[in-house]
VOVEXZA-949560 format. One record per residue: residue in three letters; x, y, z of N, C-alpha, C in turn. Coordinates in steps of 0.02 Angstrom, whole numbers, padded with zeros to 5 digits, always signed. Layout:
ALAXYZXYZXYZ/...
END
This chain:
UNK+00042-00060+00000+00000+00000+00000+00044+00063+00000/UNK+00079+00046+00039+00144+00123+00050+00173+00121-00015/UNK+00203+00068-00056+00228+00090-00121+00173+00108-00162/UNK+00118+00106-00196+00076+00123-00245+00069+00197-00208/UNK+00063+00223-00137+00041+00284-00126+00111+00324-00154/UNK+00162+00305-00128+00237+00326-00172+00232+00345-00244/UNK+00205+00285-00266+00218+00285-00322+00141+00349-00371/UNK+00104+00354-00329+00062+00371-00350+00068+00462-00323/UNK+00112+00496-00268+00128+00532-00269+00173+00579-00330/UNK+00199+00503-00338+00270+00536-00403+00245+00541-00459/UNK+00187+00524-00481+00142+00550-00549+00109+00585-00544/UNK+00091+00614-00484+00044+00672-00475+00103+00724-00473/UNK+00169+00723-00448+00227+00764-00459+00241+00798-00524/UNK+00250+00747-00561+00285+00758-00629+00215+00768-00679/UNK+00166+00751-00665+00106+00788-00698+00110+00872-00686/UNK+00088+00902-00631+00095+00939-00614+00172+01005-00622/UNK+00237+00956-00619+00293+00986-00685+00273+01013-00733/UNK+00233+00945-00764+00255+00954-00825+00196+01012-00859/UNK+00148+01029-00816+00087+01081-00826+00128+01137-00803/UNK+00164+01140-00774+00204+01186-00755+00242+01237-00789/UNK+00274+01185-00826+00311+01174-00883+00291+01200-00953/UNK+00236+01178-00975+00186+01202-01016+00188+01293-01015/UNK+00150+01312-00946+00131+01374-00921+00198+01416-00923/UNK+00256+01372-00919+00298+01442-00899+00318+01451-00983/UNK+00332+01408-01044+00346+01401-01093+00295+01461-01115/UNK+00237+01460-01116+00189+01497-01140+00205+01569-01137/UNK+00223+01582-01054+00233+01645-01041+00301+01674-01060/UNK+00358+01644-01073+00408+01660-01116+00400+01689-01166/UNK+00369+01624-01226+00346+01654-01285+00298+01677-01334/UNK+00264+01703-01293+00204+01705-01315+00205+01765-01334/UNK+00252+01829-01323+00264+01893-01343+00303+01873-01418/UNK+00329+01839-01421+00371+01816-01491+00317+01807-01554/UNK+00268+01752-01536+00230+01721-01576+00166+01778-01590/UNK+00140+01807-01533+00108+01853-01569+00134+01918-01603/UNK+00193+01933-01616+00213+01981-01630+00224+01951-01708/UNK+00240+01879-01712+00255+01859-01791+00174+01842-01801/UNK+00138+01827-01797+00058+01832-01811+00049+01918-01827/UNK+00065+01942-01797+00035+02029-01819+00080+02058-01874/UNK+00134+02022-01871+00174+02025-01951+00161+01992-02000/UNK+00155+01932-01996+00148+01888-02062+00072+01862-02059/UNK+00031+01849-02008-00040+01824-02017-00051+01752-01997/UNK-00005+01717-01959-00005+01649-01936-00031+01656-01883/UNK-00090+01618-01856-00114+01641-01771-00059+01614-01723/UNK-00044+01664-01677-00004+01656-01613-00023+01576-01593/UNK-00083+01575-01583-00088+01503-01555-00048+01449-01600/UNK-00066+01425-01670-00016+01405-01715+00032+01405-01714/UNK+00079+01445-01699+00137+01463-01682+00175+01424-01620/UNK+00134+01453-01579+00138+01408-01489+00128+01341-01498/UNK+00059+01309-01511+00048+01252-01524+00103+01206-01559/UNK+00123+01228-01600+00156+01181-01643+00247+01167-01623/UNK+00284+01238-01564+00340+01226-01564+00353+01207-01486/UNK+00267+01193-01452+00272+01162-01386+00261+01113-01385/UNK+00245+01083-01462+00220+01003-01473+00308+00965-01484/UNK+00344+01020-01548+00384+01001-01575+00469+00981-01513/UNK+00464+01040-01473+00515+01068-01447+00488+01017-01355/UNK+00434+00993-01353+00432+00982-01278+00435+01008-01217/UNK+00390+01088-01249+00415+01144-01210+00491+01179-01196/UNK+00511+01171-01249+00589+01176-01246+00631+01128-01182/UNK+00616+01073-01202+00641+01008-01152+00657+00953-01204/UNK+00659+00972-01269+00693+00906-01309+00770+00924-01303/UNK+00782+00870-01325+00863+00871-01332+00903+00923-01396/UNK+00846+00915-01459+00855+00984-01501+00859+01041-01471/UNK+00800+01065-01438+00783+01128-01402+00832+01155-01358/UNK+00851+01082-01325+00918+01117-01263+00959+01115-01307/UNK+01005+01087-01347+01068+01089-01385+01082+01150-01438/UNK+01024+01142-01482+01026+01167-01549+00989+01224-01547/UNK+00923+01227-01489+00901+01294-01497+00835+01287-01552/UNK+00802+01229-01570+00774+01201-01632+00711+01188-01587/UNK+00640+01241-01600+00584+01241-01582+00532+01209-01628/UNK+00543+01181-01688+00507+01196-01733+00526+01097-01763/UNK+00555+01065-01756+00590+01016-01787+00615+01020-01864/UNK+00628+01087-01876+00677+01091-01940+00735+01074-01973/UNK+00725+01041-02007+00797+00991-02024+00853+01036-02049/UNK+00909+01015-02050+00939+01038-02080+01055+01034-02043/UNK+01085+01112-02074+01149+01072-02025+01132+01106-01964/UNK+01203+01092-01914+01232+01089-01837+01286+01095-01830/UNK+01304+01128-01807+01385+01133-01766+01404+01114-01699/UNK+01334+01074-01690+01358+01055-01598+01380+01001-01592/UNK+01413+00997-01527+01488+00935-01522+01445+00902-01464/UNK+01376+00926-01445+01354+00868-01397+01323+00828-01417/UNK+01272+00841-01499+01236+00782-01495+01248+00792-01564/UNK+01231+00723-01591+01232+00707-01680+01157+00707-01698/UNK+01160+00754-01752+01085+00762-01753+01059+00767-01834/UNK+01021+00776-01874+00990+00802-01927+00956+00880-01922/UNK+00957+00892-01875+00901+00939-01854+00946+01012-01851/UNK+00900+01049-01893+00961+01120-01893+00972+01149-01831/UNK+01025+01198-01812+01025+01236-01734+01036+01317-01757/UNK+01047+01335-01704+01000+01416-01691+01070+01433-01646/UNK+01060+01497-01663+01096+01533-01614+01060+01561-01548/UNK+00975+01545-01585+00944+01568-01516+00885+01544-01534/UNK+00826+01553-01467+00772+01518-01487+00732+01556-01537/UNK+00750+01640-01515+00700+01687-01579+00711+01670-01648/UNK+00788+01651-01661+00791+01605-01720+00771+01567-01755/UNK+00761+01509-01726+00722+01456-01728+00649+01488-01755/UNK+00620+01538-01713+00536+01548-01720+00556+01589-01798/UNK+00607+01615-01804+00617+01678-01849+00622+01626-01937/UNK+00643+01554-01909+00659+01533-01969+00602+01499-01995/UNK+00550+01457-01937+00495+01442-01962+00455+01469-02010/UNK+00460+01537-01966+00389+01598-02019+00430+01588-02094/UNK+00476+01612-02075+00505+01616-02164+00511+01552-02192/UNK+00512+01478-02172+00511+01428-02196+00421+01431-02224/UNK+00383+01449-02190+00332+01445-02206+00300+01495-02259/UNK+00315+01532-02255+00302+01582-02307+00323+01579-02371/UNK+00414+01548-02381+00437+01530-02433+00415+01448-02470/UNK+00373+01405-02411+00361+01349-02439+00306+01369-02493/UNK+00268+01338-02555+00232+01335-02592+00147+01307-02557/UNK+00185+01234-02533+00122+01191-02505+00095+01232-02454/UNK+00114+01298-02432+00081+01330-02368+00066+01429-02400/UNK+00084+01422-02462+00062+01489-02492+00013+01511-02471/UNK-00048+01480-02493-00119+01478-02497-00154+01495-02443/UNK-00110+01481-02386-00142+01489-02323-00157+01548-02295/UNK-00102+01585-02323-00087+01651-02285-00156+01711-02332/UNK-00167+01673-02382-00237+01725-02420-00301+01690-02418/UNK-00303+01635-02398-00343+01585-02387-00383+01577-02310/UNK-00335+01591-02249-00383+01589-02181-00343+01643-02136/UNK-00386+01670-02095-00359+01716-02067-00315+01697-01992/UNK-00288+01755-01979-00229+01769-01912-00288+01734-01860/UNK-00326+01691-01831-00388+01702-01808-00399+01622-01816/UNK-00417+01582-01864-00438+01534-01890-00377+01486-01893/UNK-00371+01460-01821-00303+01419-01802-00337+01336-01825/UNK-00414+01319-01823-00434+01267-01847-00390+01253-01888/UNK-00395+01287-01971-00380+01270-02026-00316+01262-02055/UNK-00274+01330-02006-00214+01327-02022-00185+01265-01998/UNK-00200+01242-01951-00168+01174-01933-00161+01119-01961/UNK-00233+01112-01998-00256+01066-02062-00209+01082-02114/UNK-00198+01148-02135-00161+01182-02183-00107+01166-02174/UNK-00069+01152-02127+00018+01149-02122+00013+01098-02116/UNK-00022+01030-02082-00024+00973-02071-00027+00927-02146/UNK-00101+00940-02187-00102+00933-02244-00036+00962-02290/UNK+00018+01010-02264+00055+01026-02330+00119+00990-02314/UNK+00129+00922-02261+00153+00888-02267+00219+00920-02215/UNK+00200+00942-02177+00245+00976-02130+00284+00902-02052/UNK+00236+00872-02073+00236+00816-01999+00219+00739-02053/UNK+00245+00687-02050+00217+00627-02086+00171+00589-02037/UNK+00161+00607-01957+00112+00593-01926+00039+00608-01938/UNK-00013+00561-01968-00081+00595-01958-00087+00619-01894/UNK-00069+00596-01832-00102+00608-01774-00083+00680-01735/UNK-00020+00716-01805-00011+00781-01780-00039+00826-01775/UNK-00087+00838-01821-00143+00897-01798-00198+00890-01763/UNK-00209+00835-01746-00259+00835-01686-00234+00832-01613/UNK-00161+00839-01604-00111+00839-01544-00092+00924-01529/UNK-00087+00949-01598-00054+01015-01586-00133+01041-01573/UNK-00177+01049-01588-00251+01064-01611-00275+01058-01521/UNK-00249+00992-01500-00253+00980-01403-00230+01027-01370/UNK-00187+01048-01406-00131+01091-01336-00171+01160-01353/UNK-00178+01189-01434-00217+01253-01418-00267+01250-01375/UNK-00314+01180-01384-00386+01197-01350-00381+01188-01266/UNK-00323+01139-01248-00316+01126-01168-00267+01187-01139/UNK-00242+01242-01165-00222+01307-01150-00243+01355-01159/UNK-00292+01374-01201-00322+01413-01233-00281+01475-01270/UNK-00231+01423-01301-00184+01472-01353-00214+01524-01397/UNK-00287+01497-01417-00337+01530-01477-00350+01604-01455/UNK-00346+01624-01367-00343+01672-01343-00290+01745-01366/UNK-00242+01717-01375-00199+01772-01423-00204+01783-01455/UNK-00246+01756-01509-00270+01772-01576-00299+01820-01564/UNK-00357+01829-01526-00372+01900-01526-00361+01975-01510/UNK-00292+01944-01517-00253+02019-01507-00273+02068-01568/UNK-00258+02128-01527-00252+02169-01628-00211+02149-01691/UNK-00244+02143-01754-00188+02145-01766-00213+02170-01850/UNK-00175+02186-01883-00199+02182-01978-00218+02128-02027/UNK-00268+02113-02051-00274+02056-02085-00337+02062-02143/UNK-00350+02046-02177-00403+02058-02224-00463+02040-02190/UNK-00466+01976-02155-00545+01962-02107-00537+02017-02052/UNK-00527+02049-02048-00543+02107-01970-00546+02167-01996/UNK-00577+02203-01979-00623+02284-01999-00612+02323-01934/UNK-00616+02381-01940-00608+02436-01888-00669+02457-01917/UNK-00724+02474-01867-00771+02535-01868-00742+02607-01851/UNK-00776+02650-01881-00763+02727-01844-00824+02745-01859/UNK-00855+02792-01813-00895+02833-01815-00897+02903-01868/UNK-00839+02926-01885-00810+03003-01902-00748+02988-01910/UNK-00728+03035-01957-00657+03036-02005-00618+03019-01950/UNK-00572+02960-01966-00510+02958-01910-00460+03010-01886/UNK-00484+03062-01924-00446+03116-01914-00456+03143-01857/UNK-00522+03144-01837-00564+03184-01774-00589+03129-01727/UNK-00573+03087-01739-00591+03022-01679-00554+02959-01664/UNK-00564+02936-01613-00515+02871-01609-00557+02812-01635/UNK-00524+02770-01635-00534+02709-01662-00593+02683-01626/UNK-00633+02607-01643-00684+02589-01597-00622+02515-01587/UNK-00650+02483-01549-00600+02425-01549-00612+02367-01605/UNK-00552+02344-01644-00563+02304-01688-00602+02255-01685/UNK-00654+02243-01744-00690+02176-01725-00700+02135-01781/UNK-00679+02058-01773-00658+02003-01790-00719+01986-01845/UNK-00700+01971-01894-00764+01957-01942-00762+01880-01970/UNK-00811+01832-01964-00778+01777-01996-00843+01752-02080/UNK-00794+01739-02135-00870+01732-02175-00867+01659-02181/UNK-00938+01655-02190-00963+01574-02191-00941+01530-02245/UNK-00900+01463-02227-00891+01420-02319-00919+01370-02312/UNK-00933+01364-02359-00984+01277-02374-00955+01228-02305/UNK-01024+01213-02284-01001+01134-02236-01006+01186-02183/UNK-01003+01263-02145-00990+01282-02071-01052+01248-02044/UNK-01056+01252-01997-01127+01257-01935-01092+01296-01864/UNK-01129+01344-01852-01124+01399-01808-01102+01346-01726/UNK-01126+01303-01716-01065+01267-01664-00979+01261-01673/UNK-00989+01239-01736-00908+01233-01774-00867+01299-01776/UNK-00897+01326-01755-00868+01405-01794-00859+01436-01722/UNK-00922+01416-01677-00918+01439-01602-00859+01402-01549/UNK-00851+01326-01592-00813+01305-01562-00725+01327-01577/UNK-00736+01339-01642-00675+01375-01663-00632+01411-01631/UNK-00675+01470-01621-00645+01541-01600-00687+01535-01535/UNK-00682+01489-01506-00685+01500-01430-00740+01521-01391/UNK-00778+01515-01415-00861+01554-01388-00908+01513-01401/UNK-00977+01522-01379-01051+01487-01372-01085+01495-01436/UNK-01136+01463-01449-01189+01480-01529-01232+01548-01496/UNK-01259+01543-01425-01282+01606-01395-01273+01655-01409/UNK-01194+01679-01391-01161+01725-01399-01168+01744-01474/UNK-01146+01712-01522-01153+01719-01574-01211+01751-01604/UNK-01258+01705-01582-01319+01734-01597-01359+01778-01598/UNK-01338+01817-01524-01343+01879-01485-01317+01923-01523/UNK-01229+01915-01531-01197+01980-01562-01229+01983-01658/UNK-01246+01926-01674-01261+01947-01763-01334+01955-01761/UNK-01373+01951-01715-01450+01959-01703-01476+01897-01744/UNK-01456+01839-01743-01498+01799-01777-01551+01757-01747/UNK-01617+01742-01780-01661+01704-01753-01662+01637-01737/UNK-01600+01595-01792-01593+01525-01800-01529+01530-01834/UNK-01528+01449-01789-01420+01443-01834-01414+01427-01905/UNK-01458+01428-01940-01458+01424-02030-01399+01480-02049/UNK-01364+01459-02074-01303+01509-02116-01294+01501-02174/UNK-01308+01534-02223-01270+01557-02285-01221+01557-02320/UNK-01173+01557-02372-01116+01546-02388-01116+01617-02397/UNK-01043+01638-02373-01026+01709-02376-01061+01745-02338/UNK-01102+01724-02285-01125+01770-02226-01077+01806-02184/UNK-01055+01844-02171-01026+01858-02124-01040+01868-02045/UNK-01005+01846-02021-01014+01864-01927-00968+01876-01870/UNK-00996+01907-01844-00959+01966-01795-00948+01893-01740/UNK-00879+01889-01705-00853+01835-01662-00849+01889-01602/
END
């Protein structure tokens, strides 16, 4: 009985690490990732998601050695470990080379005019489908960590993108801004749960803010998140 309670202490330990672990990773970089989302249009969460899946919260053996958040192949100059995996002079590196790996890839063009800073669903599908991981079971793992952290939350930072609109009342000349608000339009196949479940909110809510009577949607409807 005394060993299973032992033993059962020491997984409630290293659970609790490793959530730990998670949380402090987040709060590191999470100024990084949204700052390359408000530049290039990749949601922060995407960003996070994918180099806390890749990197182990910066606890792989890439991550400590090489500085490699992202599992990007490539060379190394380090004398501790033999690797395939390219290294960094730093971790902003690493994040700095992704975006531009991604931007310069072809199979991930599409994405960036295709779904918005916002719509971390698809992009995941999008980088997953463009052959970024040979695991199927990778985008429904990275897709976990946004939804069991609520990475999708940074997305709604400010930021520039073709889906988001600024209202003003009067020439911006003579008034300030209203606060940006998030527009998403409808494509074949949505249902207003899918969409609520998306971006993080209720069909209620939804419903409330676009005044609708019933969840019937339209193609090319637009709605206020």
């Amino acid at each position: 009985m005394k060993s299973v309670l032992i033993m059962l202490f020491v997984c409630l330990s290293l659970s609790v690490s490793a959530q730990n672990s998670v949380f402090e990773y987040i709060e590191k970089y999470k100024d990084v990732a949204i700052r390359h989302m408000n530049e290039q249009g990749v949601p922060a969460s995407v960003i996070l998601g994918i180099s806390i899946h890749e990197s182990a919260c910066g606890n792989s053996k890439i991550a400590r050695y090489l500085n490699n958040h992202f599992g990007m192949k490539g060379k190394n100059s380090s004398k501790e470990i033999k690797s395939s995996y390219r290294g960094y002079e730093s971790v902003s590196d690493s994040y700095q080379d992704f975006m531009g790996a991604t931007r310069r890839s072809k199979k991930f063009e599409a994405l960036f005019s295709k779904y918005s800073s916002y719509d971390y669903y698809n992009w995941v599908l999008g980088i997953q489908n463009g052959g970024y991981a040979s695991s199927k079971l990778w985008g429904s793992k990275v897709l976990a960590i946004i939804k069991q952290y609520k990475l999708h939350e940074f997305d709604k930072m400010p930021q520039s993108h073709a889906e988001t609109t600024v209202t003003l009342t009067e020439p911006a000349a003579i008034t300030a801004k209203k606060p940006e608000v998030a527009i998403y339009r409808v494509k074949k196949g949505d249902t207003l749960s899918e969409i609520a479940e998306k971006f993080g909110t209720d069909v209620k809510k939804l419903m409330s803010r676009n005044s609708l009577n019933s969840s019937r949607l339209s193609i090319g409807q637009k709605l206020m998140l």
